[in-house]
N, C-alpha and C positions, 0 to 999 in steps of 0.2 A: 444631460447625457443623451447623446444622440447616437442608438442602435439599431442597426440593419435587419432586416429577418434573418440572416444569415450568418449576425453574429449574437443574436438569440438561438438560433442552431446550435453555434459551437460553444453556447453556456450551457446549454442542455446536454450538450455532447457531451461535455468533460462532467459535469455532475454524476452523469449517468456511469462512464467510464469509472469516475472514482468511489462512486458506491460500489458497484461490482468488484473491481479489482479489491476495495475493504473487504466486502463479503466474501469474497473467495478463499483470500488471505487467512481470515481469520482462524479455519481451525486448523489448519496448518503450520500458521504461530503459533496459536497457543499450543500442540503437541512439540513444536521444536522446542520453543520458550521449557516448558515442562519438562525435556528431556536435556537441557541444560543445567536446570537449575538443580533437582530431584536426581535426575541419571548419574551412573556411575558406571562408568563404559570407557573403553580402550577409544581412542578417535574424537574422544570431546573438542581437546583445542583444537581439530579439524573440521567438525562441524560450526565451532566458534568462527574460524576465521569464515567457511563457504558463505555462512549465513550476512558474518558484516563486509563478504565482497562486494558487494553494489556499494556501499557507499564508498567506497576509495575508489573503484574505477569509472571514468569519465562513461558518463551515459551512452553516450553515441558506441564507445565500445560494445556496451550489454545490448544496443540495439543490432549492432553488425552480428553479436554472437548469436543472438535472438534470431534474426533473417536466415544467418546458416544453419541453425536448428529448425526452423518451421517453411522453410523456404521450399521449393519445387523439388530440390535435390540433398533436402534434410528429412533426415530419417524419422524426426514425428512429422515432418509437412508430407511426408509420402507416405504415412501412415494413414496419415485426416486426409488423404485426396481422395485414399480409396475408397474411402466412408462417407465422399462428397461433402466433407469439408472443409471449406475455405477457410486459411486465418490470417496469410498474409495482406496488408491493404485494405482490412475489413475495420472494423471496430473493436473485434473481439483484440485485434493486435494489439492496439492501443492497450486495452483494459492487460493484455498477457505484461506488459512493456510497464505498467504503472504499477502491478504486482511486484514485478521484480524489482523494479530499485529503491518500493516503498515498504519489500519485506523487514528488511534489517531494523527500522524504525520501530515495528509493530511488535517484533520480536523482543526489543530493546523495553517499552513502555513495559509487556506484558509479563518480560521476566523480572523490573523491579516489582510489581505485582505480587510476583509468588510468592518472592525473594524476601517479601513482607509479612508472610503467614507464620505463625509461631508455630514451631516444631514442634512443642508439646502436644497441641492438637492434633497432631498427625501421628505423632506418638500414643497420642492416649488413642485412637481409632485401629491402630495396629494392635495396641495392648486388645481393644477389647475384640478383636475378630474380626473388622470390617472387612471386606473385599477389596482390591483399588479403587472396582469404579465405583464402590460405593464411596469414596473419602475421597475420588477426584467430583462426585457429584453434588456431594453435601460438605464439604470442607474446602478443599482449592478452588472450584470453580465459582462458589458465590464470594471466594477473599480476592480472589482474583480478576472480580467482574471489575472495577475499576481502572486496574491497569487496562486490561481492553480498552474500555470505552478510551481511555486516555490515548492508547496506540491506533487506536482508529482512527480517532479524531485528527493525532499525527499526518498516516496513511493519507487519508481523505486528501488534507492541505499538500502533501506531494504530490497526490496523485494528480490533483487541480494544474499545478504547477509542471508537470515530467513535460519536455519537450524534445530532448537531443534522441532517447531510444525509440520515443514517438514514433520521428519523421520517419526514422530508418525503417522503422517493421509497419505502419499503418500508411505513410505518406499525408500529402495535405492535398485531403480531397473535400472540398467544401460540400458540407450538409451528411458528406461519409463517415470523414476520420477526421474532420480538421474542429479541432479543440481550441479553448482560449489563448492557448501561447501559437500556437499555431497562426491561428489567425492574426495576432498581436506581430508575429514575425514578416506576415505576408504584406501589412497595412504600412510596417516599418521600410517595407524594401520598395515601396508605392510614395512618389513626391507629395501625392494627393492624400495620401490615408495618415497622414499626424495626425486629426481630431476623434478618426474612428479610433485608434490608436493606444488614444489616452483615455476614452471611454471604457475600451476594454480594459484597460490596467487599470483604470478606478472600480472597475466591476468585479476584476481579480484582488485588488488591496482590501477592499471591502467585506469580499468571501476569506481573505486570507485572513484577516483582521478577525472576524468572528469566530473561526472555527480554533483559532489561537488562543479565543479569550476560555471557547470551552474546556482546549487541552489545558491551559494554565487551570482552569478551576477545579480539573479533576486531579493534576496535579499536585495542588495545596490540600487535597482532601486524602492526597495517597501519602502525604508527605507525614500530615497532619497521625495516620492511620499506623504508621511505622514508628513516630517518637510516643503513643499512647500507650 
């Protein structure tokens, strides 16, 4: 396997991106996930659908929507200017761009999760006086810790993966914003780069490949966790 410094940059790049965007995500799933599952409110199946729009529409759109939200003449990019900071064409763009279209996933893992906790238990915690946070602290969130780990692990493998809302909101700037697909597209458009080419997509099957074996294992344990 023959790699550049440059495309050890954009392995590091999207590692780093796809940590972030999971950590960010996270407790933001899990309060959606929870007020899906639990909630009883007027606008559910509206939030249902908000939540699984990324995945029905074509990335490249959520990045164009993206740019006109955080752009020069978008009403959060003219917010972060005047607080001097940058997010379009930066990093952080990428990591905003790999949240959104790897929310619905994380959301999805975390609410089979809940969706698995016996009612009794929540019941019997109401029966005896607990507070919410105390039965989201000591009853949902450690039943719950699995799906997580399961929808991150998801996350993660997207976010590895997200290229079409990428380009639009970060661009491909090498050593900046340019990630594994990115650079995989630039090597593609290059007569010379077949061999860098294929290295990075062995480098991506490989990272896809593991992080797949872990959602499958958390998966058989959530599965395992629901028919006991």
């Amino acid at each position: 396997m023959n790699l550049s410094p440059s495309d050890i940059e954009a392995i590091a790049l999207s590692m780093k991106i796809a940590v972030s965007a999971t950590l960010i995500s996270l407790p933001t799933g899990f309060a959606v996930a929870g007020l899906l599952v639990f909630g009883k409110f007027r606008g559910k199946v509206l939030l249902e659908v908000l939540v699984n729009l990324p995945l029905t529409l074509p990335p490249v759109v959520i990045g164009y929507f993206l740019l006109l939200l955080l752009g020069k003449h978008g009403w959060a990019g003219s917010a972060l200017r005047t607080m001097g900071i940058e997010i379009i064409f930066t990093w952080k763009a990428a990591v905003i761009a790999s949240a959104t279209v790897g929310f619905p996933l994380l959301v999805r893992s975390i609410r089979l999760g809940m969706e698995s906790i016996d009612r009794q238990l929540l019941q019997a915690s109401r029966s005896l006086g607990a507070p919410w946070y105390d039965t989201l602290a000591t009853i949902v969130l450690p039943l719950s810790f699995r799906g997580m780990l399961a929808g991150s692990s998801l996350m993660f493998a997207r976010s590895l993966g997200e290229f079409g809302a990428t380009i639009i909101v970060a661009g491909n700037i090498p050593g900046v914003t340019q990630t594994i697909p990115l650079a995989i597209y630039e090597y593609a458009s290059s007569p010379t780069g077949t061999s860098m080419a294929l290295s990075l997509c062995l480098v991506s099957v490989i990272l896809s490949v593991a992080i797949l074996f872990v959602h499958e294992g958390i998966g058989k344990k959530l599965e395992h966790g629901r028919g006991s």
